[in-house]
C-alpha positions as MATLAB code, in Angstrom:
seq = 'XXXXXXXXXXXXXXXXXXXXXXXXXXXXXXXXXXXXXXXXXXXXXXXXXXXXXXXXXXXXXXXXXXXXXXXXXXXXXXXXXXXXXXXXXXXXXXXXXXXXXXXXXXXXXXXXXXXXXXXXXX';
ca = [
     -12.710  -74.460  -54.339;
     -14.021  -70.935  -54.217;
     -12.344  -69.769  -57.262;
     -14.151  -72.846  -59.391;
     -17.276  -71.814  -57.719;
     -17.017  -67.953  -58.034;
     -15.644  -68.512  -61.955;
     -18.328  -71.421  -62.628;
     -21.115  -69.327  -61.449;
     -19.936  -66.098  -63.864;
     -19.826  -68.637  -67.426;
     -23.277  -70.276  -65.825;
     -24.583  -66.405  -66.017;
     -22.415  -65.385  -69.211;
     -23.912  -67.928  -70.953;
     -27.409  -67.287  -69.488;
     -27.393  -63.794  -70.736;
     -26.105  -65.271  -73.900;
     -28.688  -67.965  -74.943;
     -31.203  -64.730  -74.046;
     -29.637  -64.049  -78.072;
     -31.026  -67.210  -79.603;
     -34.530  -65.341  -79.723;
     -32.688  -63.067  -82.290;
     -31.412  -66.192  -84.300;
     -28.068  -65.910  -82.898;
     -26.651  -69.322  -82.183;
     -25.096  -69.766  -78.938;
     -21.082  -69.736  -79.043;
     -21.500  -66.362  -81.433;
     -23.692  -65.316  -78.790;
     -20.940  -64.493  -76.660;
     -19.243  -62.664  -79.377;
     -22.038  -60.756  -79.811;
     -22.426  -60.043  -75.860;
     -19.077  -58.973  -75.333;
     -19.190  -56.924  -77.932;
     -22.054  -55.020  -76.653;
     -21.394  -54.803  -73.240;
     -17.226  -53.452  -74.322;
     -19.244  -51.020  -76.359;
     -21.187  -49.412  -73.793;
     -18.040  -49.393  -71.365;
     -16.205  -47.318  -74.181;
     -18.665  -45.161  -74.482;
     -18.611  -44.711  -71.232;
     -15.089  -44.233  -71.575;
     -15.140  -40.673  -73.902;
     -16.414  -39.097  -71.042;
     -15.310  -40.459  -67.923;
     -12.217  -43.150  -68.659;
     -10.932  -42.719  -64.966;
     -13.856  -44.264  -62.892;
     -14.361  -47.139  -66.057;
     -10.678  -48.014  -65.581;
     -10.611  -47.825  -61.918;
     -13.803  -49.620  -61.570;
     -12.357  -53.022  -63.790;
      -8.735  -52.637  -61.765;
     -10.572  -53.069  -58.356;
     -12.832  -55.904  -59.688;
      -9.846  -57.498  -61.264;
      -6.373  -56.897  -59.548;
      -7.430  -56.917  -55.694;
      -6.340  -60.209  -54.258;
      -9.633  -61.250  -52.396;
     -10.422  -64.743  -51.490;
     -14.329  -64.746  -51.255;
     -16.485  -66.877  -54.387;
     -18.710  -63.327  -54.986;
     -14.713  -61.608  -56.082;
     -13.785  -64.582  -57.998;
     -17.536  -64.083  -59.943;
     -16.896  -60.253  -60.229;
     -13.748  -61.345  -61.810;
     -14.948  -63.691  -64.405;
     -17.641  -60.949  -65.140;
     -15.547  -58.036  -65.624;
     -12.606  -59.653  -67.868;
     -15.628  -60.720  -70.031;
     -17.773  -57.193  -70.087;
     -14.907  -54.781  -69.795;
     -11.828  -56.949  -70.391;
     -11.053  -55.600  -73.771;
     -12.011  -51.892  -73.210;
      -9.977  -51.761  -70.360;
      -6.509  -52.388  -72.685;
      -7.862  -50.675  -75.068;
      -8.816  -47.827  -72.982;
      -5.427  -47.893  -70.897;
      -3.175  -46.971  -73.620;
      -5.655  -44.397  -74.769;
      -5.464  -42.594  -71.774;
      -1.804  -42.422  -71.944;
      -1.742  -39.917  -74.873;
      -2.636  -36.157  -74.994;
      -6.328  -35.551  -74.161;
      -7.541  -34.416  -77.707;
      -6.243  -37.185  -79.549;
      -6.949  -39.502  -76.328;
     -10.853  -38.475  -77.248;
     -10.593  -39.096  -80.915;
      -9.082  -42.335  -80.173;
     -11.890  -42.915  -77.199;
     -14.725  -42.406  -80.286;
     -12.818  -44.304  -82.767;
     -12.179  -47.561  -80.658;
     -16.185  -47.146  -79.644;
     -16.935  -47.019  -83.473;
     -15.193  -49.749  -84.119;
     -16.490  -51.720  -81.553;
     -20.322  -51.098  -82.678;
     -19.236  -51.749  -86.559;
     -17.814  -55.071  -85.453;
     -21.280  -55.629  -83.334;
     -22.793  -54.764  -86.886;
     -20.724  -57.225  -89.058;
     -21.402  -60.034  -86.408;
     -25.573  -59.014  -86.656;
     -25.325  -58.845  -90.722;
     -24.088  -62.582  -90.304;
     -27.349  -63.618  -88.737;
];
């Protein structure tokens, strides 16, 4: 019961912070496009400069077993705002750290040319 209540609460505020979009004629389900987007694009920019603390800070919100509805809602939240950057940003960090920086900048320009595509739609 507390993981349907901790995840239920996180897509209640997801898609909150989502309809927020509809002012800027984005209709709802691209809304959350759009909002993951954004919020992966500030965690890898984030990321060129301090991709430690941004990885460890998804791992504890995500892999630590705790049974309380406020971890289950941290959960939902961080797959959604930092789910992709994470992967993205874990096999980054695995190479040497010049090229891990050039690939840090390229995934975060890629990430705010796919936020631009989704905008040019609208």
């Amino acid at each position: 019961m507390k993981k349907n209540i901790g995840y239920g609460s996180a897509i209640i505020v997801l898609t909150l912070i989502a309809s927020m979009l509809l002012g800027a004629n984005v209709p709802m389900p691209s809304g959350y496009v759009w909002l993951v987007l954004f919020v992966n694009s500030i965690f890898a920019l984030f990321s060129i400069f301090i991709p430690r603390p941004i990885l460890y800070l998804y791992e504890i919100n995500v892999f630590e077993d705790k049974d309380t509805i406020g971890s289950y809602f941290f959960r939902g939240l961080a797959v959604a705002f930092s789910g992709l950057n994470y992967y993205a940003q874990d096999v980054i960090y695995r190479v040497p750290f010049l090229l891990s920086r050039l690939l840090s900048i390229a995934f975060f320009i890629f990430l705010v040319w796919q936020m631009m595509l989704l905008a040019m739609i609208f």
